[in-house]
C-alpha positions as CSV (number, residue, x, y, z in Angstrom):
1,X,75.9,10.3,73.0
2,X,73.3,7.5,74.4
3,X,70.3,6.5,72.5
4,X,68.5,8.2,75.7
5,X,70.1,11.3,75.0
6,X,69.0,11.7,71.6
7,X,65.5,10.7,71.9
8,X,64.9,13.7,74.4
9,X,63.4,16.4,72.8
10,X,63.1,20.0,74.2
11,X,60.2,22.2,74.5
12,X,59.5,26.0,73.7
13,X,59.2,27.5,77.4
14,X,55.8,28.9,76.4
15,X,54.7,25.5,75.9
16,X,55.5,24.6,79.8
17,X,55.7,27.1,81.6
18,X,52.3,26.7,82.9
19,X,52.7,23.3,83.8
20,X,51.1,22.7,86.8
21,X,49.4,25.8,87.7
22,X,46.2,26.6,88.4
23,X,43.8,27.4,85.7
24,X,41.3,30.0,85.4
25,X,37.8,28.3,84.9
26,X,35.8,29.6,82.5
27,X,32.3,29.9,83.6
28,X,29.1,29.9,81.5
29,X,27.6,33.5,79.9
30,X,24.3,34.0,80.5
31,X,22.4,35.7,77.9
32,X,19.9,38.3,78.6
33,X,16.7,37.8,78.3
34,X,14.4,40.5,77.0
35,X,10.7,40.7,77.6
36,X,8.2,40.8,74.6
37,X,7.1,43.7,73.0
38,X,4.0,42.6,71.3
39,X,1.6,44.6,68.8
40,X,-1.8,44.3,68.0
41,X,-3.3,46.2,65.4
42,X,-6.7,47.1,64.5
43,X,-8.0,44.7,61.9
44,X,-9.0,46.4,58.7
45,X,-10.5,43.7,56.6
46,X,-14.5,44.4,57.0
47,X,-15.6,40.5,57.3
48,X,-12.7,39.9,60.4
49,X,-14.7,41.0,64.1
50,X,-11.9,39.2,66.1
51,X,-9.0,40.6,68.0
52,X,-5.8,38.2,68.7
53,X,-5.9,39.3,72.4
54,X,-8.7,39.8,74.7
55,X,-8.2,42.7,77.9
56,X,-7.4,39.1,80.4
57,X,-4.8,38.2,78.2
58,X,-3.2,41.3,78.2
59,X,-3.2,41.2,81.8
60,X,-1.6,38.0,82.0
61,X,1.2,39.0,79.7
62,X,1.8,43.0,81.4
63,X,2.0,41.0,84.6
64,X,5.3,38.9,83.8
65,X,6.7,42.4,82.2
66,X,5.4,42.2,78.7
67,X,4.3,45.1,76.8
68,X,1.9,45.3,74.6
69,X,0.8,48.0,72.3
70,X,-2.8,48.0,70.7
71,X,-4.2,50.6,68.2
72,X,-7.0,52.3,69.2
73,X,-10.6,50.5,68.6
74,X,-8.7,47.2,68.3
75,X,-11.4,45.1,70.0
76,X,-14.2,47.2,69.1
77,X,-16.0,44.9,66.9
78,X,-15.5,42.2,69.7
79,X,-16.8,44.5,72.5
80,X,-13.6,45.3,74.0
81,X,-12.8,48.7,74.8
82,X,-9.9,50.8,74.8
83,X,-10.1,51.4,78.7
84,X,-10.5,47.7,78.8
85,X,-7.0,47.0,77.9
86,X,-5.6,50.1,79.6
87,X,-6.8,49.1,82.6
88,X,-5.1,45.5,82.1
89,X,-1.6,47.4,81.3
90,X,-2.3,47.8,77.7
91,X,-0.4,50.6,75.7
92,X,-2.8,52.4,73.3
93,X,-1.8,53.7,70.1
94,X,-3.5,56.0,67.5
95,X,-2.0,55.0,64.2
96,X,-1.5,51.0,62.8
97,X,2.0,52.7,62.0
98,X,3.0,53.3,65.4
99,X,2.3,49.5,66.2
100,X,4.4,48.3,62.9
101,X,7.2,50.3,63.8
102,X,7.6,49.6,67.9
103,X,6.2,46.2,68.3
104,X,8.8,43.2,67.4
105,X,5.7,40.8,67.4
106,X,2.5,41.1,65.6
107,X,-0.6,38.9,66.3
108,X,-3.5,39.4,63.9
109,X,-6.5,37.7,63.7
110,X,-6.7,37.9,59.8
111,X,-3.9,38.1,57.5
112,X,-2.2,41.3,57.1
113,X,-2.8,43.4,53.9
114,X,0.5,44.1,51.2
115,X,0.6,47.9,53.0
116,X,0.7,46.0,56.5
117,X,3.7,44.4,55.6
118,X,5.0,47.1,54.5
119,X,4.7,48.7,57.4
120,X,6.6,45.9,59.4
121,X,10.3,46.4,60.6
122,X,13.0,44.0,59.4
123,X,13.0,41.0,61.7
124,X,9.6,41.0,63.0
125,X,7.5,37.9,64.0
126,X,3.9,38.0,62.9
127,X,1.3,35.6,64.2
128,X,-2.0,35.6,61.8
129,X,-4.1,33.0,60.1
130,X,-2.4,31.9,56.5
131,X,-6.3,31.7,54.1
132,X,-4.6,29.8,51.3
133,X,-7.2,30.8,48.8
134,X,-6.4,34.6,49.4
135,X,-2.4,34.2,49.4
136,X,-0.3,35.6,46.5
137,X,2.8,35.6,45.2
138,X,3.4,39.2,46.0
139,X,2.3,38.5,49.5
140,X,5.0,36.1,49.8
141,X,7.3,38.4,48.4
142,X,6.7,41.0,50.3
143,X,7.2,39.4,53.5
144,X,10.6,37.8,52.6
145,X,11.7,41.1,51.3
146,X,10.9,42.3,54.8
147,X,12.4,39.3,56.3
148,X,9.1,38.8,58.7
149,X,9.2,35.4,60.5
150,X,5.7,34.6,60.0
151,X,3.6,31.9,61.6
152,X,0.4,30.7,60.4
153,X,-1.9,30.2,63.3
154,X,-3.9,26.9,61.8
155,X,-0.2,25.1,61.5
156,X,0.8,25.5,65.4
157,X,0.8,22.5,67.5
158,X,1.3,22.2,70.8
159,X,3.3,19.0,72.6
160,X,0.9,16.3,72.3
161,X,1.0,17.4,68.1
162,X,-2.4,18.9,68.4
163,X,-3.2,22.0,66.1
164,X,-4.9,24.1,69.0
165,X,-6.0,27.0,67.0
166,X,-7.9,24.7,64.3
167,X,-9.3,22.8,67.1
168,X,-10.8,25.7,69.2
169,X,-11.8,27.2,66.3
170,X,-13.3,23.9,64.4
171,X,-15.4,23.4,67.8
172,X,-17.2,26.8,67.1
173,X,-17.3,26.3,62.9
174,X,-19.0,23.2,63.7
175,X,-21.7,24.8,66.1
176,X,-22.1,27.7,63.6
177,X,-22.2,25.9,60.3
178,X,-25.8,24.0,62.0
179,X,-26.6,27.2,62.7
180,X,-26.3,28.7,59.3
181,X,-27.6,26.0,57.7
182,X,-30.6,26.6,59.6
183,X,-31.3,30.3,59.0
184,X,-30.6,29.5,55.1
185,X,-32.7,26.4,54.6
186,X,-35.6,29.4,55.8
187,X,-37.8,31.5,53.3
188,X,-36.8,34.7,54.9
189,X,-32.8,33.8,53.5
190,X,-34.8,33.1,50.8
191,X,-34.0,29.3,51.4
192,X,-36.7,26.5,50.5
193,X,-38.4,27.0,53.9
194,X,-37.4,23.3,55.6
195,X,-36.7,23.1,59.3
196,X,-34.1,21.3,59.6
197,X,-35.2,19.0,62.7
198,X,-38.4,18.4,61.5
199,X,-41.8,18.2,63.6
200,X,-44.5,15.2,64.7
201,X,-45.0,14.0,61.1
202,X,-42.8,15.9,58.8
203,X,-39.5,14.0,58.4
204,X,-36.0,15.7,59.3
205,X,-34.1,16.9,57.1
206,X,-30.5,15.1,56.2
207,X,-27.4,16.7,56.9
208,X,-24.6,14.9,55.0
209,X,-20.8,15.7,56.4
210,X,-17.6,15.3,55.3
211,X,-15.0,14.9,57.4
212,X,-14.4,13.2,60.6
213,X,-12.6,15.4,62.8
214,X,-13.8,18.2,65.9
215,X,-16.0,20.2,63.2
216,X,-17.5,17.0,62.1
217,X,-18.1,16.4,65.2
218,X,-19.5,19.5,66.9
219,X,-21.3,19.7,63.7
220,X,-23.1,16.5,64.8
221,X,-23.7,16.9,68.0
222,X,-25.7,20.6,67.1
223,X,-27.8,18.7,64.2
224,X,-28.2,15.9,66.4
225,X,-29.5,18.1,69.2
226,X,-32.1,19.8,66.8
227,X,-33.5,16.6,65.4
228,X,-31.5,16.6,62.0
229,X,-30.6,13.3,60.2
230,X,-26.5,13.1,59.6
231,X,-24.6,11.2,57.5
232,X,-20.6,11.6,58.1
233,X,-18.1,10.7,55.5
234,X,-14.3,10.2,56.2
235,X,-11.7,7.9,54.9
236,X,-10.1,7.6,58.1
237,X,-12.3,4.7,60.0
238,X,-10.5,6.0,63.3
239,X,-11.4,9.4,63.2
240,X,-15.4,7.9,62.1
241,X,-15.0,5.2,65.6
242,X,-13.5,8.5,67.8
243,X,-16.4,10.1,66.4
244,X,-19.2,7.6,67.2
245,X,-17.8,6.9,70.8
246,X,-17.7,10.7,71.4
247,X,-20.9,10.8,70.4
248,X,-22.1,8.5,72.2
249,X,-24.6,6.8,70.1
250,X,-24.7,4.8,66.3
251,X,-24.2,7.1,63.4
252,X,-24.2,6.4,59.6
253,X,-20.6,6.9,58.7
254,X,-19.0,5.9,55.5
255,X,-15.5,6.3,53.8
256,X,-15.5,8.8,51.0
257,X,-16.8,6.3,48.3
258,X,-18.0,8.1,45.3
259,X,-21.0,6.0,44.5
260,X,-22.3,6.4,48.5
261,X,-21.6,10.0,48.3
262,X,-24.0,10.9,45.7
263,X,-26.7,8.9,46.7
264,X,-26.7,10.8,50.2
265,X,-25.7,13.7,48.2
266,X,-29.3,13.4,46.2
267,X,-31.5,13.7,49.4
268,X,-29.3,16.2,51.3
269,X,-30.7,19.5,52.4
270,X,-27.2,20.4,53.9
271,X,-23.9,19.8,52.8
272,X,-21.3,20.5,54.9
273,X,-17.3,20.4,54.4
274,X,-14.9,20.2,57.4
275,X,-11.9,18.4,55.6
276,X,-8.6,19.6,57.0
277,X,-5.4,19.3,55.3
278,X,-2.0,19.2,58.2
279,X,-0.3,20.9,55.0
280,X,-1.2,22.8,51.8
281,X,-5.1,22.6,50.1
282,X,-7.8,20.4,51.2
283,X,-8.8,17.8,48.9
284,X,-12.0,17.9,46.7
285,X,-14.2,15.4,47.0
286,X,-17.8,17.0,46.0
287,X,-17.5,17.5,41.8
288,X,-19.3,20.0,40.1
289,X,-21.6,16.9,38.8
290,X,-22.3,15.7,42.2
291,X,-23.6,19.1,43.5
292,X,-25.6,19.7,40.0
293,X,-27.3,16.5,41.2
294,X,-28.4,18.1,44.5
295,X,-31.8,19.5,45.1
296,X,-32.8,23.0,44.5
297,X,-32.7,25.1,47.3
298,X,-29.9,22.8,49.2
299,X,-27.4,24.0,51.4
300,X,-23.6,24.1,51.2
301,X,-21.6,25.5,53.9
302,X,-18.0,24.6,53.0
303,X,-15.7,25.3,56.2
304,X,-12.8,24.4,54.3
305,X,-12.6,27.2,52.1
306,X,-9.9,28.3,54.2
307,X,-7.8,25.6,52.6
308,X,-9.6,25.9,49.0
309,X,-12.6,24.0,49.9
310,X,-13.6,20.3,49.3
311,X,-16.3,20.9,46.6
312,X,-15.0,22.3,43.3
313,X,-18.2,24.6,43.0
314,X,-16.8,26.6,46.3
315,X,-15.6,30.6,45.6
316,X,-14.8,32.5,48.9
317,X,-17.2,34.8,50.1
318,X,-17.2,37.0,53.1
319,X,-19.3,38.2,56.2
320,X,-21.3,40.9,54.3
321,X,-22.0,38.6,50.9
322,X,-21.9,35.2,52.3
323,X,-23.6,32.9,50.0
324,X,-23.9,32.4,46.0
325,X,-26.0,30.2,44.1
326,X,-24.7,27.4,42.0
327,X,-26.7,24.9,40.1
328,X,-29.4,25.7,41.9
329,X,-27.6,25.1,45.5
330,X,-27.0,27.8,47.8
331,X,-23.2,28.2,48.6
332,X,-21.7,29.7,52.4
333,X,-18.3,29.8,51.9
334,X,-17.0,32.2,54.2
335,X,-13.4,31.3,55.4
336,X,-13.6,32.8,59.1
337,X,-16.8,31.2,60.2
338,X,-16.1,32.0,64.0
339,X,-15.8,35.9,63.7
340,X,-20.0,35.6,63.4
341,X,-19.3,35.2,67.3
342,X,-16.6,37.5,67.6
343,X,-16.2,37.9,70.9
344,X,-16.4,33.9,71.5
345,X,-14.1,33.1,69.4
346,X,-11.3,36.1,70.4
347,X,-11.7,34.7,74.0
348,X,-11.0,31.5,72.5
349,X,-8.3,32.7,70.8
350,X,-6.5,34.7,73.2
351,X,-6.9,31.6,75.2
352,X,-4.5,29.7,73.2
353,X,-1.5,32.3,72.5
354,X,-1.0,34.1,75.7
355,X,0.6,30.1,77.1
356,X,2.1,29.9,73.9
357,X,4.0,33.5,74.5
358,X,4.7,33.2,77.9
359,X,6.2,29.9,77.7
360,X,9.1,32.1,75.8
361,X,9.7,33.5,79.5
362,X,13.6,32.7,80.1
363,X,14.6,32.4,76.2
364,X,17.1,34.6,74.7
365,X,14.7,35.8,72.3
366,X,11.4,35.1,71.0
367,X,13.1,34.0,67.6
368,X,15.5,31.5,69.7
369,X,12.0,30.3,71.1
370,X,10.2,29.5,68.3
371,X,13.3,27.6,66.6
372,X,13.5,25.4,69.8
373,X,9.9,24.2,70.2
374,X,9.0,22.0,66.7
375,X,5.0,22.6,67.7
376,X,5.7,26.1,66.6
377,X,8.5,26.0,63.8
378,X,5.6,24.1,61.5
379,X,3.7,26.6,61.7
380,X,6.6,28.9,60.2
381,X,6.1,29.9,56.5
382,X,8.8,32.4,55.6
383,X,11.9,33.2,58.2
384,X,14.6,36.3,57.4
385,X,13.8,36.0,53.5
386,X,13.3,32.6,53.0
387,X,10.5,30.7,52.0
388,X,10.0,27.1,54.3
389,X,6.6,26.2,53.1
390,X,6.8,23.0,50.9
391,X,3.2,23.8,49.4
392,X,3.9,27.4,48.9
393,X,7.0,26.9,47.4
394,X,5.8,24.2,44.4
395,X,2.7,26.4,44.3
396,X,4.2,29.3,43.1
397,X,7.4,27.8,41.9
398,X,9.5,29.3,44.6
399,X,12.7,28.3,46.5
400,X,12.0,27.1,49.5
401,X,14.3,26.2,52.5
402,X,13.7,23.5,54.9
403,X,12.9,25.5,58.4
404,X,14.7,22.7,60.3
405,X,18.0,23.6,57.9
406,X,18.2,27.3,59.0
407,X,18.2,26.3,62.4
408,X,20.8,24.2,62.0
409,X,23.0,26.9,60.3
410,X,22.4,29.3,63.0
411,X,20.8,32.0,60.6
């Protein structure tokens, strides 16, 4: 036998027989995309006088093929009626039950209750506000028990890594604290009877803030605008030069320096605290010293309390008991500022999740949506029974899963 002989080596006929033939292409599956079934629910909590969707937001979304069920009175306490929303395509419901059980997304304008989540079916995505100083261990449990994909609305960001739910509402929270402060600093809130912009003669009074972002700042422009004195604080000299040049005019800014702090501090009349933390609590940079060493009668309205607040005399407080006295000082630490204009602030909230939702138009599923776009998986704090908050997890020494993880493994 040749040496070509033996190194030819025959096949298994299954192995060639299709050898040259043509091939059946395999062509791409399409997946089918389901519309939203979305579920707002009247909100129980007596301080909260937002709704998540206003009747022109509805519109938009039962236009494109959405559905979305609302209990009955939902937008009451924001002036929106019943027929409102019917007449936009809006299902109405007469239980919060009936919502739980059909809708497969949730959007609440204050955090659901321990029987709301109950309530929930497996697997749904719920859209509310995450109040840190309110949130419990049982809360957490609960929803991963329920494996709810829950989003806080503060953590959302959009493209341009904007938070556009803390900005639109920080623009009213600014407005609204000047306006606060106001009506407290009078006798008839049984306040030390100063106006806060002063009169031919009398000087202003000073409004000292801390922070330099969009509450600072629309917090400036309404105390500017009433003849206030402001001093801003903020250790981030960009945010202070964004400030002044939005502004448009020279301001007394300073970084948080201890010593400066308290001296403004001394003469203040209003104290206000619009520190915002990307992730977890907001620092505190007011001691319990510093505001013993205010005046009597002086003003704190702490917009951070949603986050713990930035002065360590702060308690939460609600809509129908609002302030406290401390040392002397009068305390506002309510953590939904913006539901004093309810039907403002729901418009402005709608606003800002009915793009959001229909932007999941063409996605398999609203959970394949929300694992694709990074601006929205930040905001995620527990997905199918796991935790994926850092600060949550160390703050109540729980397990807790990097979101960016369980995408990857498909879960």
């Amino acid at each position: 036998m040749s040496s070509k002989d033996k190194q030819k080596v025959s096949l298994p006929e299954e192995l060639t027989s299709g050898y040259g033939q043509t091939q059946t292409d395999t062509l791409a599956v399409e997946h089918k995309q389901e519309s939203l079934f979305i579920g707002i629910p009247r909100e129980i909590t007596l301080q909260e006088k937002r709704v998540a969707l206003v009747p022109s937001g509805v519109g938009n979304l039962t236009s494109r093929g959405h559905r979305v069920l609302l209990e009955t009175g939902a937008g009451k306490q924001s002036n929106f009626t019943d027929h409102d929303y019917s007449e936009e395509g809006g299902e109405i419901a007469y239980s919060a039950k009936e919502v739980y059980e059909k809708a497969r997304i949730i959007l609440k304008a204050a955090p659901p209750t321990l029987e709301e989540i109950d309530m929930m079916q497996p697997g749904t995505v719920l859209i509310s506000p995450l109040q840190l100083p309110t949130i419990t261990a049982e809360y957490l449990f609960r929803l991963k028990n329920r494996r709810i994909i829950a989003l806080a609305m503060e953590y959302l960001r959009d493209d341009d890594g904007i938070f556009p739910i803390v900005r639109i509402m920080s623009e009213m929270a600014g407005i609204s604290a000047i306006q606060t402060a106001a009506e407290l600093l009078s006798t008839t809130q049984n306040g030390p009877g100063v106006l806060l912009g002063g009169v031919s003669g009398v000087p202003s009074a000073k409004v000292v803030i801390l922070g330099g972002g969009v509450v600072a700042e629309y917090a400036t422009r309404a105390a500017l605008g009433m003849g206030a004195e402001v001093r801003i604080f903020d250790d981030n000299i960009s945010k202070l030069m964004r400030l002044q040049n939005s502004v448009g005019r020279q301001l007394y800014t300073s970084a948080i320096n201890p010593h400066y702090l308290r001296r403004e501090l001394l003469t203040a009349e209003v104290a206000i605290g619009a520190i915002h933390a990307e992730q977890g609590r907001a620092p505190v940079v007011v001691s319990e010293d510093m505001v013993r060493a205010m005046r009597p009668g002086s003003v704190i309205i702490d917009v951070s309390i949603d986050q713990g607040g930035c002065f360590a005399t702060s308690e939460l407080t609600t809509l129908e008991n609002p302030t406290f006295r401390k040392h002397g000082v009068i305390h506002y630490c309510v953590p939904n500022l913006a539901s004093r204009v309810g039907r403002t602030a729901s418009i402005a909230v709608s606003n800002v999740l009915v793009p959001i939702l229909l932007k999941a138009d063409g996605a398999r599923s609203f959970e394949h949506f929300i694992l694709g776009k990074a601006g929205l998986r930040h905001g995620v704090y527990t997905f199918r029974g796991c935790l994926t908050n850092p600060y949550l997890g160390k703050r109540f020494e729980m397990r807790c899963t990097d979101i960016d993880l369980l995408m990857t493994s498909g879960l």
